[in-house]
C-alpha positions as CSV (number, residue, x, y, z in Angstrom):
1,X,-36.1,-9.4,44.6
2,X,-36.2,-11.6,41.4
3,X,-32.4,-12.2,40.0
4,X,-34.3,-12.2,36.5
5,X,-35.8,-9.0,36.7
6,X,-35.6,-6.7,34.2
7,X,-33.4,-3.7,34.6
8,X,-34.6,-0.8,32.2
9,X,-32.9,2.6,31.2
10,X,-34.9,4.2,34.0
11,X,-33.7,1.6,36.9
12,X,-32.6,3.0,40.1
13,X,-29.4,0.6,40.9
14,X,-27.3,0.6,43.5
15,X,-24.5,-1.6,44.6
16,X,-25.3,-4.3,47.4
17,X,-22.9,-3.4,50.5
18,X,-24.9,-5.4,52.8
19,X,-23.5,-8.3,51.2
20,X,-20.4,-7.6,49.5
21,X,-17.0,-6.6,51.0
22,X,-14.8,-5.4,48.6
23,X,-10.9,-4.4,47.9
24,X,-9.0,-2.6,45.5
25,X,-6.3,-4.6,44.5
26,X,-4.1,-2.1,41.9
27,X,-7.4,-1.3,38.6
28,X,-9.4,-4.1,39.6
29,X,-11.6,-4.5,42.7
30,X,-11.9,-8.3,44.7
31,X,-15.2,-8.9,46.7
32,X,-16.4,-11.9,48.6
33,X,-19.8,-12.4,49.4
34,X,-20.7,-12.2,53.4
35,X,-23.1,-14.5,53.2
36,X,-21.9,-17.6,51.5
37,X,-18.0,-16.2,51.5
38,X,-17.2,-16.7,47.5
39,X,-15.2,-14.2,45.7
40,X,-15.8,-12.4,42.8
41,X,-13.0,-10.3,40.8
42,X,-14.1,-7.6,38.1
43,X,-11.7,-5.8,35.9
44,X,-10.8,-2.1,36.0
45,X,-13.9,-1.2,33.4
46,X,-16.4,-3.4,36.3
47,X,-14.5,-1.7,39.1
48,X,-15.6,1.8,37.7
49,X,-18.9,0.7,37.1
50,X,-18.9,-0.7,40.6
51,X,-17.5,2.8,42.1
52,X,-20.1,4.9,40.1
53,X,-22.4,2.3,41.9
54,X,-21.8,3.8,45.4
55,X,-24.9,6.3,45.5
56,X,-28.2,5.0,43.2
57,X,-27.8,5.9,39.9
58,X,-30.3,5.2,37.0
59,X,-28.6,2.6,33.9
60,X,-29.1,5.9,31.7
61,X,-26.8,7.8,33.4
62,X,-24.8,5.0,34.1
63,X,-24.0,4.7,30.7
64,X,-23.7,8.1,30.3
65,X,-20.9,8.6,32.9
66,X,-19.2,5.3,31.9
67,X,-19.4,6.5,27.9
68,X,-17.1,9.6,29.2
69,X,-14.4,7.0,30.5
70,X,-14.5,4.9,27.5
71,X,-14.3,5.5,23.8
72,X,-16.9,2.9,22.7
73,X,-20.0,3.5,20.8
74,X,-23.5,3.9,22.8
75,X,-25.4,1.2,21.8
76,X,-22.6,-1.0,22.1
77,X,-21.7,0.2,25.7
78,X,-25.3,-0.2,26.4
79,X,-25.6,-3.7,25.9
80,X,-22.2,-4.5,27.6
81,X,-23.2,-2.5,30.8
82,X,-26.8,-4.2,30.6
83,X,-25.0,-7.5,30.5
84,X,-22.4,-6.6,33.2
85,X,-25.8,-5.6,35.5
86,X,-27.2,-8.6,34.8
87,X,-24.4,-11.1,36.3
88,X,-24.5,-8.4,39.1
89,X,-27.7,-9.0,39.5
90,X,-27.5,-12.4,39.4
91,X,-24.8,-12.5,41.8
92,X,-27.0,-10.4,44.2
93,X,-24.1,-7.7,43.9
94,X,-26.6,-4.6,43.2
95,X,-30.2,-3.9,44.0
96,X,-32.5,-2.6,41.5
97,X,-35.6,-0.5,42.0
98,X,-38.0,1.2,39.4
């Protein structure tokens, strides 16, 4: 899979467990990578965006769910969330189909 593929409002995304073993640690969730063993930390807004990530989910309703958490305006929250996927992504953290 392409780190700089596009992730639209219909991708199906899903978080990468085959790589990634992660642990709460009080809002935020710390995950280290199985294959090369680096850590990544995400804050409690990334560790409920990682959460809703435990069963595909398309970004739409990604948003959607996240937007009921948060009192932020939509298109804002849209390109925060696209940005967030995108370092996922990047980090091989998710996988992204559709």
């Amino acid at each position: 899979m392409s780190k700089t593929q596009e992730i639209t409002e219909a991708s199906l995304i899903q978080r990468n467990e085959s790589k990634f073993l992660a642990s709460a640690l009080g809002e935020e969730i710390v995950m280290m990578n199985t294959d090369n063993g680096a850590y990544i930390g995400v804050n409690s807004v990334g560790s409920d965006i990682w959460n809703l990530l435990s069963e595909p989910i398309q970004t739409d309703r990604l948003v959607d769910e996240v937007g009921k958490m948060y009192d932020i305006d939509t298109e804002e929250l849209k390109t925060e969330i696209n940005n967030f996927l995108q370092r996922m992504l990047k980090h091989d953290m998710i996988i992204v189909t559709g």
